[in-house]
C-alpha positions as CSV (number, residue, x, y, z in Angstrom):
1,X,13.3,28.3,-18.5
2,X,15.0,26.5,-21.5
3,X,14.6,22.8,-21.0
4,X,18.3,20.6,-21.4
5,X,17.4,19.6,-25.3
6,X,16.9,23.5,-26.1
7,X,19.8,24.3,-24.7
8,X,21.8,20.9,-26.4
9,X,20.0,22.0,-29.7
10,X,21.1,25.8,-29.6
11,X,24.6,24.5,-29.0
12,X,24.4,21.8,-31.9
13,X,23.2,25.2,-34.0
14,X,26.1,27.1,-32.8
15,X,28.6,24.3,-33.9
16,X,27.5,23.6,-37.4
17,X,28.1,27.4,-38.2
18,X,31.2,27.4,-39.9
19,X,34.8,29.2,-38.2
20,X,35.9,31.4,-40.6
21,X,35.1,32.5,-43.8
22,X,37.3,29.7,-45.9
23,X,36.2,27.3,-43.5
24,X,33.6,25.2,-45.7
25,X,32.0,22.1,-44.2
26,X,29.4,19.7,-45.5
27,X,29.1,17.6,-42.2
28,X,25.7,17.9,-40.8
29,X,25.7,18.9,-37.4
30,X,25.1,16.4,-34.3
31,X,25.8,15.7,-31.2
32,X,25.4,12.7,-28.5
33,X,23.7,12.4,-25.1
34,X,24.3,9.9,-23.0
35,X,22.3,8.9,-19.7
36,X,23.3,6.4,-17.0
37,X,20.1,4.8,-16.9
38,X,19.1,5.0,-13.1
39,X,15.7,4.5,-12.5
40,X,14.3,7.0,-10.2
41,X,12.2,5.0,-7.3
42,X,9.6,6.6,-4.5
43,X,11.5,7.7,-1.2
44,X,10.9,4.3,1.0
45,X,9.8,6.5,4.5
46,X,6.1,5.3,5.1
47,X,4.5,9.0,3.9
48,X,5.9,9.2,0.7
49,X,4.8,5.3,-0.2
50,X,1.6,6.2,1.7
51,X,0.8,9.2,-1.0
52,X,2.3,7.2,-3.9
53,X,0.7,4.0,-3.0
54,X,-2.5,4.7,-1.0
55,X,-3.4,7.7,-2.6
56,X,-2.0,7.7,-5.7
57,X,-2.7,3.6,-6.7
58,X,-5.4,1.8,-7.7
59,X,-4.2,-1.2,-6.2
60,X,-2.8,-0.1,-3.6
61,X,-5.9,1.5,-2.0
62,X,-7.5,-1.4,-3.2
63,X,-5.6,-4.4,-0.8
64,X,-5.3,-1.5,2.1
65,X,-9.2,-1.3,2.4
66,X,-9.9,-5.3,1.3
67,X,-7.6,-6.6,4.1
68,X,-8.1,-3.7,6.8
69,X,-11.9,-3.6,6.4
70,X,-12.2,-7.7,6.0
71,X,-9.8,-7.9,9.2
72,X,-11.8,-5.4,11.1
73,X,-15.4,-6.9,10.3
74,X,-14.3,-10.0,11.8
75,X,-16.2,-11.0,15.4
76,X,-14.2,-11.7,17.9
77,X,-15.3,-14.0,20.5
78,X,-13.6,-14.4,24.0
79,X,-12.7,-18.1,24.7
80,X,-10.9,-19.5,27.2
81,X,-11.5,-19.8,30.9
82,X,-11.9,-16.2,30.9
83,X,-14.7,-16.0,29.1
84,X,-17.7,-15.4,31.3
85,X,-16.5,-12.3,32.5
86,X,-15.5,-10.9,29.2
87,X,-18.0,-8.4,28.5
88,X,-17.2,-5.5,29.5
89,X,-13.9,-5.8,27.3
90,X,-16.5,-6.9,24.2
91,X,-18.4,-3.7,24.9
92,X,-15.5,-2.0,25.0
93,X,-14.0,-2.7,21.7
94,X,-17.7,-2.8,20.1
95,X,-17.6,0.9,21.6
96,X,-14.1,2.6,22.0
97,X,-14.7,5.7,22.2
98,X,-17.6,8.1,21.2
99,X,-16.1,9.3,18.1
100,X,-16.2,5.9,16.2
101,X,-17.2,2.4,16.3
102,X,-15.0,-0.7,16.8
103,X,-14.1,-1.5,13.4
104,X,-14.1,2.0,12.4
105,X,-11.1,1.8,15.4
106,X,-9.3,-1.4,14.1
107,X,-9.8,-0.5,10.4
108,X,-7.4,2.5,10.9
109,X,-5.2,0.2,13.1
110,X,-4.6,-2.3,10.1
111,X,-4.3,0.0,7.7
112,X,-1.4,1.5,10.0
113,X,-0.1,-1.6,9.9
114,X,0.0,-2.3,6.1
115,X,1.2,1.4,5.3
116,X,3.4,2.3,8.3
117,X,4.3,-1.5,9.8
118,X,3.4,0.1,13.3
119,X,0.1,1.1,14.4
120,X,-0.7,2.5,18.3
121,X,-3.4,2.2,20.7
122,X,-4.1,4.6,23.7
123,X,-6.2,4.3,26.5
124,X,-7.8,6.6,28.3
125,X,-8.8,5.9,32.1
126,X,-11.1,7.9,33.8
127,X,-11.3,6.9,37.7
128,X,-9.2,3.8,37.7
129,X,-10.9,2.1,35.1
130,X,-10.6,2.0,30.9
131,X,-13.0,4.1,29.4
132,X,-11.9,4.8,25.7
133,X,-9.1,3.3,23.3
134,X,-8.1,5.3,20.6
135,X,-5.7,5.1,17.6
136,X,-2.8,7.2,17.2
137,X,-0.7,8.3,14.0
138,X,2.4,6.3,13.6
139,X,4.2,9.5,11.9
140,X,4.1,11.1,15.2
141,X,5.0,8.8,17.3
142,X,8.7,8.6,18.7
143,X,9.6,5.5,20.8
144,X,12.0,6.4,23.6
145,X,14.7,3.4,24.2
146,X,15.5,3.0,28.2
147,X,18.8,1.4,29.4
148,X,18.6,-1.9,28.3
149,X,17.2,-0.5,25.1
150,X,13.2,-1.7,25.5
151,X,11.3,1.5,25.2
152,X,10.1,3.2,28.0
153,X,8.1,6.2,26.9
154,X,6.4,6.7,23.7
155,X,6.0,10.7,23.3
156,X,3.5,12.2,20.5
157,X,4.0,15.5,18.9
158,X,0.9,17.0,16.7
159,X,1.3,20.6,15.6
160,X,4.6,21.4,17.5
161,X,2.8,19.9,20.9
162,X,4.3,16.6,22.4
163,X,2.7,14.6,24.8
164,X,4.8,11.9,26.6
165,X,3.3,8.5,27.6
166,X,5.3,6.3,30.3
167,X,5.6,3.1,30.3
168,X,4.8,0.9,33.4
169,X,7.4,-1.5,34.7
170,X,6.6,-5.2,33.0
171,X,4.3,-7.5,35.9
172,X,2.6,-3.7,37.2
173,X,-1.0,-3.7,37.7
174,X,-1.7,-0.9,35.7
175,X,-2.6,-1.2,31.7
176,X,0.0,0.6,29.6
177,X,-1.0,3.7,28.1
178,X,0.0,2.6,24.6
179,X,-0.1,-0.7,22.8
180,X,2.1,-0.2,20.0
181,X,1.7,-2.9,17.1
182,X,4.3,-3.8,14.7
183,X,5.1,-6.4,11.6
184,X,8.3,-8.4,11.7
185,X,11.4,-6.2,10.6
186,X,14.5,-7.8,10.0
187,X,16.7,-4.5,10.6
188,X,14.8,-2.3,13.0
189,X,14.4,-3.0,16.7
190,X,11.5,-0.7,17.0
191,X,9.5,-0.1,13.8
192,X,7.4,-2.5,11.7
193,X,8.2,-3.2,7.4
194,X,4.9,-2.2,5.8
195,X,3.9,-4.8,3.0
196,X,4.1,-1.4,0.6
197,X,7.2,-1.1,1.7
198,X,8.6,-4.6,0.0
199,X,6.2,-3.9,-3.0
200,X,7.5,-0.4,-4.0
201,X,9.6,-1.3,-6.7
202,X,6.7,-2.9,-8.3
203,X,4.4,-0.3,-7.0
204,X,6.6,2.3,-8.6
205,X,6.7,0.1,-12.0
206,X,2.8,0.3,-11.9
207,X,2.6,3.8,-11.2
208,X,5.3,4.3,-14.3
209,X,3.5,2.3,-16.8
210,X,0.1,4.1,-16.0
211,X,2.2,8.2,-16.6
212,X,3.4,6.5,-19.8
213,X,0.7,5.7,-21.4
214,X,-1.2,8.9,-20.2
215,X,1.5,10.1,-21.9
216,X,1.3,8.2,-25.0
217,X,-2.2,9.2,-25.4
218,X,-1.9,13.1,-24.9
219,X,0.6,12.6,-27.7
220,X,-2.4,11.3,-29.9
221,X,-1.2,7.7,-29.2
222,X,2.1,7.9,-31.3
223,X,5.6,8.9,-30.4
224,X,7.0,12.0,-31.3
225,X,8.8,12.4,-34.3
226,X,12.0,14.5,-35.9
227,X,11.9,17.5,-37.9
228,X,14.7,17.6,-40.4
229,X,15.9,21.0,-42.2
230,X,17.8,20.6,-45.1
231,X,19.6,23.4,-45.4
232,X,22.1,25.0,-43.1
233,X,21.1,25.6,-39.4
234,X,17.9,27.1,-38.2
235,X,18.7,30.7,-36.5
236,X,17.7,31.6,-32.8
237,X,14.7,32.9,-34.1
238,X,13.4,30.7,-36.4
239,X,14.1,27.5,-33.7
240,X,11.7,29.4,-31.2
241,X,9.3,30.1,-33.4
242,X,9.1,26.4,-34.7
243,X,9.3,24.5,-31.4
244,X,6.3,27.4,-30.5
245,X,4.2,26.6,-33.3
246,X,4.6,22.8,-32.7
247,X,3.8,22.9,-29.0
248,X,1.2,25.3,-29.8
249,X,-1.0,23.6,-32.7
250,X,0.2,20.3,-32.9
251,X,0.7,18.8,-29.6
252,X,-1.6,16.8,-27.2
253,X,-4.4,14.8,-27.8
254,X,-6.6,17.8,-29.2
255,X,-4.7,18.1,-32.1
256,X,-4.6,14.6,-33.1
257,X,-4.8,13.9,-36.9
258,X,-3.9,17.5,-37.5
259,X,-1.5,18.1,-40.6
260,X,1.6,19.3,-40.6
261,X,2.2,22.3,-42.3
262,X,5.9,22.7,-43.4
263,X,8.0,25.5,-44.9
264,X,10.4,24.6,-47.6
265,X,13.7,23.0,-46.4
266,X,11.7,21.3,-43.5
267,X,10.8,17.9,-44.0
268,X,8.7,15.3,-40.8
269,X,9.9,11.9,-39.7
270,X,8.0,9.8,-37.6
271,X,9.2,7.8,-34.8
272,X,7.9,4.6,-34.9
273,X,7.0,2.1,-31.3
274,X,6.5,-1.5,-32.3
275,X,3.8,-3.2,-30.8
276,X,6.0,-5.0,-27.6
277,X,7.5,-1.6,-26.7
278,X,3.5,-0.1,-26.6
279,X,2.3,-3.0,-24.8
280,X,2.5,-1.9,-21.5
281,X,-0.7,-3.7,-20.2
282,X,1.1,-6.9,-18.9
283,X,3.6,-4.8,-17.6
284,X,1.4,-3.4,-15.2
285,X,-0.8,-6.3,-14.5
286,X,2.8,-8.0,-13.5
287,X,3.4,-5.6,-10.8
288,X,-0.3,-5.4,-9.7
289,X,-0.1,-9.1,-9.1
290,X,3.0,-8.4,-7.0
291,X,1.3,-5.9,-5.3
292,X,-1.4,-8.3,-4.5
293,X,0.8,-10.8,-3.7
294,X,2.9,-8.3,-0.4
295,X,-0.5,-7.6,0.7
296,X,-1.7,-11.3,0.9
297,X,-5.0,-10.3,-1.4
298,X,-5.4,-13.1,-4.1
299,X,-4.9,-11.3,-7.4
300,X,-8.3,-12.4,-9.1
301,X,-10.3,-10.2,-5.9
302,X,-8.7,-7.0,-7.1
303,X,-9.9,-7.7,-10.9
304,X,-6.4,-8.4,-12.3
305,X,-5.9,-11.2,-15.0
306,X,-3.4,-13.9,-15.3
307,X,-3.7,-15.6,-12.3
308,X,-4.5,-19.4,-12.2
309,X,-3.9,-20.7,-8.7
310,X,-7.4,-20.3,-7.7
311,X,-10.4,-22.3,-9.5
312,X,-12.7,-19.6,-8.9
313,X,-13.9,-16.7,-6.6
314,X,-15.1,-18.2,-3.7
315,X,-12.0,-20.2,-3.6
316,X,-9.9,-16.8,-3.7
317,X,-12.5,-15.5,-0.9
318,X,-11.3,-18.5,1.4
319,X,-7.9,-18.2,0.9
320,X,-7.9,-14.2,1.4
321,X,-9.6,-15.3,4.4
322,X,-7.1,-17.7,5.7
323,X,-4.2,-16.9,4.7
324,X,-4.5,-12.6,5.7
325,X,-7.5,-11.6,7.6
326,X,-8.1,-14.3,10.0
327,X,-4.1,-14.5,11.0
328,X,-4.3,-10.6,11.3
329,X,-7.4,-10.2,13.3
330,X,-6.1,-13.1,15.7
331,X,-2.5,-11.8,16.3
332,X,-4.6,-8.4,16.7
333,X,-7.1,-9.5,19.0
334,X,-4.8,-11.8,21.1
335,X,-2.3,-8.7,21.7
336,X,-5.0,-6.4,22.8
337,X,-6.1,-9.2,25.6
338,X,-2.9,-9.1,26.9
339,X,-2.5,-5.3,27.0
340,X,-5.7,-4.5,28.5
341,X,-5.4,-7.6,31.1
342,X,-5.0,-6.0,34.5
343,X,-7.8,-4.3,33.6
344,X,-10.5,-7.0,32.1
345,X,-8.2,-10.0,34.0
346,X,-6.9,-13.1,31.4
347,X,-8.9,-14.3,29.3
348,X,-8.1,-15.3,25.1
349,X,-9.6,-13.1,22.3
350,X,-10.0,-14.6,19.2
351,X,-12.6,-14.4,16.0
352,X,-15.5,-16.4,15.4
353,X,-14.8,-18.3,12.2
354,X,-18.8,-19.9,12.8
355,X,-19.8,-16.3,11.8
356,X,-17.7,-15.9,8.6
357,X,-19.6,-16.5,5.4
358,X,-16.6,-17.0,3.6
359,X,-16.1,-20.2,5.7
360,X,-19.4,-21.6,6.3
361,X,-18.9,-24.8,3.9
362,X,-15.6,-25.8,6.2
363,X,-17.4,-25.3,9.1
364,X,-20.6,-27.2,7.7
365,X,-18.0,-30.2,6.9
366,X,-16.4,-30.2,10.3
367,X,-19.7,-30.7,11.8
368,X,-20.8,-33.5,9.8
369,X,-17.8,-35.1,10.3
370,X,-17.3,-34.8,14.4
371,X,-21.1,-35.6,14.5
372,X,-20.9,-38.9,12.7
373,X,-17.5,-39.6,15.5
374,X,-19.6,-41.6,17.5
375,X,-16.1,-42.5,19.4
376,X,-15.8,-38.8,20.7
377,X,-18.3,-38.0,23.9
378,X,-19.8,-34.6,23.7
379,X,-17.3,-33.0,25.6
380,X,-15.0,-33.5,23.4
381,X,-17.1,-32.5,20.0
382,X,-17.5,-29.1,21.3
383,X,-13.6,-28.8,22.1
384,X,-12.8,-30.6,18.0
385,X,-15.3,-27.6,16.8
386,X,-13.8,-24.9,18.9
387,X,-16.8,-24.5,21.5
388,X,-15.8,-24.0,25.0
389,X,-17.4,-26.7,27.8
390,X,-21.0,-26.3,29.1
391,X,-20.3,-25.3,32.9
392,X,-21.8,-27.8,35.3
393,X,-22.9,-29.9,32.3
394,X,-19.3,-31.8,31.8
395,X,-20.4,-31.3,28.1
């Protein structure tokens, strides 16, 4: 199939011919193509950034697994008054389900999360009592609205089969037999906006600059150029045969350095890129860094230069850890107490920042500095360090 310049060139040929035979011309024969200039963006439903972004970006697939594998290797520790009885729930989510482990479970229910803005949870009771959790694809899930528009029935289709899931009545003494999980949306009752979601633009930037320059280099690292005949216009066959030969023996990165070989009348002009129009490197590091930036990932963990708010590494590990996993895993963790409540009874989830790594020299200075409070009793140095009280002790 002739491509649009083909069929643009054939007609520039076709004009340049002259009308009649006392028709004599010496005007060389052009024509103009103008383009509105719209940039053409990734569709913004969660499948289509999911294949551009997750799949198809570096950086993308980069944050997804930092921040859903950090959030999901986080311990969680049950506090609270609740906490003596809590371990059947801790077995529980150590253990969902026999297929996988508990952060292979909240792994895939962050990175629904970051990709989808919802992510669901199903349990499965066997004799009254909660014997599995599993996740569920967000893509086919449907939420169905009652009366006064809260949903009351989640139904899940997979290969043409739906399977509906009623909701409970709030205050009934049965667990819910989804937990449905979803970031802040300004517009949308129902459905979570993804962090890809408000980096696409930059996300389809990146993924722009990188076909460019694969571009540029299959092109042996320079632009095209013009051929210019100087004689009257080439015939049909003599324009096929050309643009054949060039895209035969010349083109791509194989043939780079190869001479041109040209007939008489046929002369080559080079285009030219000057060095800001090739210098597509800051370009993408720009949007990688706002890429970084909707996923909460400091940019200096993903590699990317540029980037001076943090001193140094650890410093970036600290804040990835305070400022994305630690709120994540703790909205996370605190959600799936409440859902799985009339099962378990209340208590409070929450991670264990004593066993983070990343933390251990703010922890190290808290202690130093509640141990030398010789104003605070011991009861109240475990509650300034986060430790529950010792039961009968009044420590």
């Amino acid at each position: 199939m002739a491509t649009l310049l083909d069929r643009l060139a054939r007609v520039a040929r076709h004009a340049a011919r002259p009308a009649g035979p006392d028709l004599v011309t010496k005007a060389a024969p052009a024509f103009a193509l103008y383009t509105d200039g719209r940039a053409s963006w990734t569709s913004r439903d969660p499948a289509a950034l999911a294949r551009a972004g997750y799949q198809g970006n570096p950086i993308v697939h980069r944050a997804v697994r930092l921040v859903a594998e950090g959030a999901a290797s986080l311990p969680l520790v049950a506090t609270g008054a609740g906490a003596a009885r809590a371990g059947d729930l801790l077995a529980l989510l150590a253990r969902p389900n026999p297929r996988e482990s508990g952060a292979r479970l909240l792994e895939t229910l962050y990175a629904d999360l970051l990709l989808s803005g919802t992510a669901y949870l199903e349990v499965v009771s066997l004799d009254g009592r909660v014997a599995a959790l599993q996740a569920l694809r967000p893509a086919r899930m449907r939420m169905v609205p009652g009366p006064d528009g809260w949903p009351v029935a989640y139904v899940y289709t997979v290969a043409g089969t739906s399977r509906r899931f009623d909701l409970p009545p709030p205050g009934a003494p049965e667990v819910a037999p989804i937990l449905a999980l979803t970031l802040f949306h300004p517009d949308d009752d129902y459905a979570g906006l993804a962090p890809i979601e408000a980096a696409a633009t930059a996300l389809d930037i990146h993924n722009a600059a990188s076909a460019w320059n694969k571009a540029l280099l299959d092109n042996a690292a320079r632009p095209s150029g013009a051929l210019v005949f100087a004689g009257a216009a080439l015939t049909e066959p003599q324009f096929d045969r050309l643009k054949a030969e060039l895209e035969a023996n010349y083109q791509g990165a194989a043939n780079a350095g190869r001479p041109l070989l040209l007939e008489g009348g046929l002369d080559w002009k080079p285009l030219a890129l000057s060095p800001k129009d090739m210098d597509f490197v800051e370009a993408k590091n720009a949007a990688a860094r706002e890429i970084a930036l909707a996923f909460g990932v400091p940019p200096l963990l993903l590699g990317l230069p540029g980037d001076n708010t943090h001193a140094n590494y650890a410093e970036a590990n600290r804040a990835l850890y305070r400022q994305t996993l630690i709120p994540l895993a703790a909205r996370t963790a605190q959600a799936l107490a409440g859902w799985l409540e009339p099962a378990f009874g209340p208590l409070d989830l929450e991670p264990d920042l004593d066993r983070i790594e990343a933390l251990s020299g703010e922890r190290e200075s808290l202690w130093r500095r509640v141990e030398a409070a010789g104003f605070l009793s011991a009861a109240e140095k475990r509650e300034a360090v986060g430790y529950p009280p010792v039961p009968g002790s009044g420590a």
